[in-house]
N, C-alpha and C positions, 0 to 999 in steps of 0.2 A: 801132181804133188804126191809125195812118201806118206805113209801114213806119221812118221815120225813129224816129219813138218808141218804137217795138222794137227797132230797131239802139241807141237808145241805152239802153236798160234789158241789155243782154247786152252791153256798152262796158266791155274792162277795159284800163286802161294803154293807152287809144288803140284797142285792137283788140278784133274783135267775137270774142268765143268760147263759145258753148253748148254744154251738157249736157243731158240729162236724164237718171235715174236708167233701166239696161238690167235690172236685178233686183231682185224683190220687195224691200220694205223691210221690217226688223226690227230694230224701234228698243228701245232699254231708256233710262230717265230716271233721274238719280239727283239726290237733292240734294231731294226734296217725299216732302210725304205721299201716305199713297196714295190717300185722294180725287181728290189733285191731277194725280195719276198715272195717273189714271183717264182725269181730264178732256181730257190733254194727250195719249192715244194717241187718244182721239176724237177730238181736232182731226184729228190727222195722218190718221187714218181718214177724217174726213169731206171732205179735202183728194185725198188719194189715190182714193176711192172716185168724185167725179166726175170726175177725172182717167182714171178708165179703168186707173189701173193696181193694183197688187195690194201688198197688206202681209202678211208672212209671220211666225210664232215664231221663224224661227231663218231665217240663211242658211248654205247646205249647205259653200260654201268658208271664211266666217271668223265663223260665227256670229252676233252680230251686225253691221248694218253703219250703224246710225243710234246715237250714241250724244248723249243731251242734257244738260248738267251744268249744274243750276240754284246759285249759290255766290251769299255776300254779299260776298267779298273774291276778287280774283285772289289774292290769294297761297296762298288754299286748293288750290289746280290744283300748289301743289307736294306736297302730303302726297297726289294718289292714286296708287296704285298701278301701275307699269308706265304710264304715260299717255307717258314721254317714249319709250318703244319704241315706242309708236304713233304719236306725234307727236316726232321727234326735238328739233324747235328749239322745244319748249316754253319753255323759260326765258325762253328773247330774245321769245317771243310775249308771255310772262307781264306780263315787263318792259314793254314796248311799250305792252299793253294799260292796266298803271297807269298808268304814265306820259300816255297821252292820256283816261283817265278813261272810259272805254270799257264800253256798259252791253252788249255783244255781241260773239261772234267766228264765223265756219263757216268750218270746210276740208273741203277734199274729196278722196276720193281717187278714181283710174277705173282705165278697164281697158283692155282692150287695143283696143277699138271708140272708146273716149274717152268711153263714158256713164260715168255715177256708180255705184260699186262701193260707197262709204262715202263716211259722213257723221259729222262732230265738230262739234256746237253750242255754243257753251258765252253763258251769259245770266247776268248780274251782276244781280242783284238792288237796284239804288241809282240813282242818278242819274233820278229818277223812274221806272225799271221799276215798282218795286217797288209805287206807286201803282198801276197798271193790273192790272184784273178778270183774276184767272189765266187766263180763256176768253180774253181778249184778247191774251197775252204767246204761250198755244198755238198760236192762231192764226196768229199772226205769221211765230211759227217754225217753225210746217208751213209754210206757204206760202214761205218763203223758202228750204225745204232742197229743194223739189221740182227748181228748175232751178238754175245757176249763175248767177245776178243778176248783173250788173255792180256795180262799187262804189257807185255813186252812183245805183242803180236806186230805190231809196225814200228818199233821204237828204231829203228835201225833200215829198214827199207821201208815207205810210203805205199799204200795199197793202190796208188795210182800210179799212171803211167803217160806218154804221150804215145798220140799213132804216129806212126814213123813218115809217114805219106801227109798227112793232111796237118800232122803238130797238134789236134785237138785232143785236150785233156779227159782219160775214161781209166775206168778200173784196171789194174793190171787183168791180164786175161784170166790167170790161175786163179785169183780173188775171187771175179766175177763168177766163173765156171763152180769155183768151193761153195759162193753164199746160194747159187741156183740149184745145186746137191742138195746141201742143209736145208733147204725147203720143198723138196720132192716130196709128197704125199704121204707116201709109207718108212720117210726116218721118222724116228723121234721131234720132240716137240723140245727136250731138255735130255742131257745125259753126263754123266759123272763117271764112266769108264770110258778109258783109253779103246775100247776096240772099237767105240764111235768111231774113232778116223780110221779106223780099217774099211769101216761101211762108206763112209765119205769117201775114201781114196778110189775106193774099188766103182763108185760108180762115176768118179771124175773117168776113170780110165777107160771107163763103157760108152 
């Protein structure tokens, strides 16, 4: 990838801002069965595990810090419990989100380095989600919690892909190869200049 196609996939409101997660992840899923629940920490595991970085039961400051809420309806986001202590402007999110028919939302919160401390998914089950192979909706959504996307980072091509031989559903290969960079050792943890994807690009190409 160009560094310009990097800079625009980490493009938010105009300006370039990266993350990546600086502590193990520990995710809980609500809202599936537990097959499904199964299925869905293996994505994130299989996501993480060539990433280089680690998934944990529990994080030691707040427990968990991935939390994923599969619903049919946003208006269900208002019967859970304690959700607007963690999310203060849930309502007006709520609202927002009907109002544009909205089949996804993530926020994030960081820390004092500026990686990712926590993560809130939340996946509407309609608007053709609901159609796509549960391995395919996991997928997505590990891949999309690992860094801070820019808004419009897949609005238009999907970060997946199918193998051409076998048909199974996996990251596009450039995807995969950019989030396994963005977690090498010696980048940054968070960064807000454009010459990030010059360091990114340049070691996609090594």
């Amino acid at each position: 990838m160009t560094p310009d196609e990097i800079e625009s996939l980490f493009t938010r409101q105009g300006r370039y801002s990266f993350a990546r997660w600086g502590r193990p992840i520990a995710p809980v899923v609500f809202g599936v069965e537990d097959e499904t629940l199964r299925m869905l920490k293996g994505c994130i595991e299989a996501v993480t595990t060539f990433a280089g970085h680690p998934m944990a039961e529990t994080d030691m400051e707040i427990g968990t810090n991935l939390m994923l809420f599969f619903l049919r309806d946003w208006s269900e986001l208002s019967g859970v419990p304690n959700l607007d202590k963690m999310i203060p402007d849930i309502d007006r999110i709520v609202s927002k989100l009907a109002k544009a028919d909205a089949v996804q939302y993530r926020t994030f919160r960081f820390d004092e380095a500026g990686a990712i401390k926590a993560a809130f998914a939340f996946v509407r089950m309609g608007g053709g989600m609901e159609k796509l192979p549960a391995d395919t909706v996991g997928l997505m959504q590990a891949a999309q919690i690992m860094l801070t996307w820019g808004e419009g980072a897949f609005a238009e091509t999907s970060p997946l892909a199918k193998h051409t031989e076998s048909g199974v559903t996996m990251l596009r290969p450039e995807i995969a190869d950019l989030i396994r960079v963005a977690y090498d050792p010696v980048m940054p943890v968070a960064a807000d200049d454009p010459s990030h994807a010059l360091r990114l690009s340049a070691r996609m190409q090594g």
